[in-house]
N, C-alpha and C positions, 0 to 999 in steps of 0.2 A: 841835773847835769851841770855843775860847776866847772867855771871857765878858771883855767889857772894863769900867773904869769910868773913866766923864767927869765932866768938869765942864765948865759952859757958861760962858762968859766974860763971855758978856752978861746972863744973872740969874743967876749963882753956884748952879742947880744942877747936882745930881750925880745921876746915872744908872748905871745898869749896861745893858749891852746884849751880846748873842751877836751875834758875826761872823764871818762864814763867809769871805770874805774881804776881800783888800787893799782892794778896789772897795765894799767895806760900811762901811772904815773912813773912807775918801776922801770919802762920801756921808753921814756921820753928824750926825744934825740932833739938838736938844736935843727932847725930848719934850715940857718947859714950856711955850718960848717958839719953836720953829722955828729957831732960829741955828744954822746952820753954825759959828759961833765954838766949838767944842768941844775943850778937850785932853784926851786919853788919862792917867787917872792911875795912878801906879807901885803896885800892890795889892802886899800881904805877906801872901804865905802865911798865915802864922802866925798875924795877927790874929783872924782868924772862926772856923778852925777847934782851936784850943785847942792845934793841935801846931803846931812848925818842925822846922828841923834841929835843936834840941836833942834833940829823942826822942820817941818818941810815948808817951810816961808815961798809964799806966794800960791799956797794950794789949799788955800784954808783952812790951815791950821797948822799944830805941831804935828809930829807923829806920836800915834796915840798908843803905839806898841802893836795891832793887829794883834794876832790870836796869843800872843803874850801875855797883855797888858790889859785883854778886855776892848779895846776902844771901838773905832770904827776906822783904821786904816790909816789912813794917812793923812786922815783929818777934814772925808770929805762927807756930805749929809751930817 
């Protein structure tokens, strides 16, 4: 269940919303102002939670990929 985050077109804000599906995103209203005007904006990983693909520095180790990549997660054991 992927969290999305909008923006409204018609008062520039930005929300976060859970959608379960297609039909949730097709139906998505600004919580502000009611506009269906809403686009989906492109989130990055890496910003909130401290790590990306560079590694996950201070958890020992890099990320190793998880079921990708073979490794063991997140580079813990």
């Amino acid at each position: 269940m992927p969290i999305y985050e909008f923006v409204c077109k018609d008062c520039r804000t930005t929300f976060e919303a859970l959608c379960f599906s297609r039909q949730d995103l097709d139906e998505m209203r600004c919580p502000r102002c009611g506009s269906r005007k809403v686009s989906k904006l492109l989130s990055t990983f890496s910003s909130r939670t401290g790590f990306g693909l560079g590694g996950a520095r201070g958890f020992g180790g890099g990320f190793s990929g998880g079921s990708c990549g073979g490794g063991s997660g997140f580079g813990f054991g």
